[in-house]
C-alpha positions as CSV (number, residue, x, y, z in Angstrom):
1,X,0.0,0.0,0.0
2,X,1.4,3.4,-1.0
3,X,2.2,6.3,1.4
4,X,0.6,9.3,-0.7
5,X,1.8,12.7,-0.9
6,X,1.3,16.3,-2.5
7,X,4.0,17.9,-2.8
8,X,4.2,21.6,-4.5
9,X,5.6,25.0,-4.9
10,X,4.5,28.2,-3.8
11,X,4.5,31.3,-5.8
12,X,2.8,34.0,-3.1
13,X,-0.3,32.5,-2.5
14,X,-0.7,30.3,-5.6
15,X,0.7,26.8,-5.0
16,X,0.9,24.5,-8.1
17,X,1.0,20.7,-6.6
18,X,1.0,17.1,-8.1
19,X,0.2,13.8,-6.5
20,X,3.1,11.4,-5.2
21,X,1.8,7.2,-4.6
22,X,4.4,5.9,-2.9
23,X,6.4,5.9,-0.4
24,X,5.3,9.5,1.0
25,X,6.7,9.9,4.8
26,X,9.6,12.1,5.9
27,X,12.3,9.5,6.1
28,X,11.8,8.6,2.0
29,X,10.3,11.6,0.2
30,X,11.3,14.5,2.7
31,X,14.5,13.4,2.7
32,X,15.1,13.0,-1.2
33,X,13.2,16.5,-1.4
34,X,15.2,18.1,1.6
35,X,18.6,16.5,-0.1
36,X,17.9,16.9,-3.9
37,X,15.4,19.5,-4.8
38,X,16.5,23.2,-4.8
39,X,13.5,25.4,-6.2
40,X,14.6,25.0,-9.9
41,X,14.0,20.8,-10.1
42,X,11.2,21.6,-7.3
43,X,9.2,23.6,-10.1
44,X,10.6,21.2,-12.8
45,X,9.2,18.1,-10.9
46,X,5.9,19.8,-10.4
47,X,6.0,20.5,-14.1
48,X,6.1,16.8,-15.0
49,X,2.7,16.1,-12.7
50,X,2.0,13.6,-11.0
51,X,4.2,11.1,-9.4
52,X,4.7,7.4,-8.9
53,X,7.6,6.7,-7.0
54,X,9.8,9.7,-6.6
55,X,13.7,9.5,-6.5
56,X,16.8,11.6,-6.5
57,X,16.6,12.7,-10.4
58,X,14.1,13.6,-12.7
59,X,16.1,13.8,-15.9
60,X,16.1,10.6,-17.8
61,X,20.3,10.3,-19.7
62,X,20.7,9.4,-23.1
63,X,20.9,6.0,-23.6
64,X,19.1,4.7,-20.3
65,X,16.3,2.9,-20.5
66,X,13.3,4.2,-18.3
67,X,10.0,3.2,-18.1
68,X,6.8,2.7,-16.0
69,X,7.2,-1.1,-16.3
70,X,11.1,-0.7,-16.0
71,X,12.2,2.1,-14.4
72,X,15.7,3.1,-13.9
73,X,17.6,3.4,-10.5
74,X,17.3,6.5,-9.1
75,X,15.1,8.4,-11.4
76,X,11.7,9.8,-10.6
77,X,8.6,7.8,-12.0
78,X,5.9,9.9,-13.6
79,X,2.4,8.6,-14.8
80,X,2.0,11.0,-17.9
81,X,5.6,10.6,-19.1
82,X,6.6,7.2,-18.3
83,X,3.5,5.6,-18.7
84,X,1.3,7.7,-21.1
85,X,-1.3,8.5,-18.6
86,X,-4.0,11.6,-19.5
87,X,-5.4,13.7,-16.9
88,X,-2.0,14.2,-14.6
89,X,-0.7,17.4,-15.0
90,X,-0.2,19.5,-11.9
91,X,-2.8,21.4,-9.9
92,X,-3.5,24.9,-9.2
93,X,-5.0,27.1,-6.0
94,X,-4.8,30.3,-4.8
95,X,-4.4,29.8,-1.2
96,X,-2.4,27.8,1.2
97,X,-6.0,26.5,2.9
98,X,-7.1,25.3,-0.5
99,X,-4.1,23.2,-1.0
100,X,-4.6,21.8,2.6
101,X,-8.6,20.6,1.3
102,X,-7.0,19.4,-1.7
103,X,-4.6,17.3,0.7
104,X,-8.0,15.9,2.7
105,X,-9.6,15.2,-0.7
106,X,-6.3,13.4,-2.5
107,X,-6.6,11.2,0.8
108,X,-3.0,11.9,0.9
109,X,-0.9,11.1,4.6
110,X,1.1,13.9,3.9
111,X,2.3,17.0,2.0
112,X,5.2,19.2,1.2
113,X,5.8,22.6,-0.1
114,X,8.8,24.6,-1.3
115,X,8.2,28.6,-0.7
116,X,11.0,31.0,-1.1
117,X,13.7,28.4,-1.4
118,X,13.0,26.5,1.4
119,X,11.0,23.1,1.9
120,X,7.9,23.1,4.3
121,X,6.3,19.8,5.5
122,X,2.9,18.6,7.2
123,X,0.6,15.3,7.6
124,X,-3.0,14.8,8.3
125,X,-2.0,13.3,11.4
126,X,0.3,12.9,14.8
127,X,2.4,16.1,15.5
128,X,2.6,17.5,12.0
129,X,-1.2,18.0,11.5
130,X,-2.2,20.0,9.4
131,X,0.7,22.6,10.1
132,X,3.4,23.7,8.0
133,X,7.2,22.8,9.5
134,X,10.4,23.5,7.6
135,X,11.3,20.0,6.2
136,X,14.8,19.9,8.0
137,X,13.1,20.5,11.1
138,X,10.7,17.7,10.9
139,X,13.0,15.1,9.8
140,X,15.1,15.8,12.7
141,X,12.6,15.5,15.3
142,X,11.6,12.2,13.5
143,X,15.1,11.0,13.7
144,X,15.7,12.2,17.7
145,X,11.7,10.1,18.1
146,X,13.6,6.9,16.3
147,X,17.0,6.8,17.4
């Protein structure tokens, strides 16, 4: 069963989001966001919509084969281009509380936003709810709660 996510980039208060399957909490996703998404690839990954599985790179090199059925190590999955799938291009709202009843109707666990260079992070549940954390800060309150 897939851990889902939104994750998105603000631009004042419009936020353009996709939808992430798997693999959504802090210690897979946050961290691959926190580690490898400044706000350039963030906007670029946003650009692609919606999201399988995501990894450190979105860029597929020339001569690697990468595919929904076969995808390659380490690079992001994407239902439109790696599977030919209609109807998953980003999303669009004009407030920060929209994007939070987009994240109750996705039935997402949890959500992540990049505004003014910096990665923010919430969950519909436990300590995070519906609040808006810098990323670093929540993954290292979730490491001090599992070491």
């Amino acid at each position: 069963m897939g851990t889902r996510s939104l994750i998105g980039v603000m631009h004042g208060d419009n936020c353009k989001f996709v939808y992430c399957h798997w693999d959504g909490y802090l210690e897979h996703n946050g961290k691959i966001l926190q580690e490898h998404y400044n706000s350039a690839k963030a906007n670029h990954l946003v650009a692609l919509g919606d999201v399988s599985s995501l990894c450190k790179s979105i860029e597929i090199p020339e001569g690697v084969e990468h595919s929904f059925e076969k995808p390659a190590e380490g690079i992001t999955t994407f239902y439109g281009r790696d599977r030919g799938e209609t109807g998953t291009e980003f999303r669009s709202v004009n407030s920060f509380d929209a994007f939070l009843h987009r994240v109750s109707d996705s039935c997402a666990e949890y959500y992540y936003i990049m505004k003014d260079g910096v990665w923010y992070c919430g969950a519909v549940y436990g300590p995070l709810k519906y609040k808006l954390v810098p990323l670093t800060e929540a993954i290292e309150q979730e490491e001090k709660e599992t070491a």
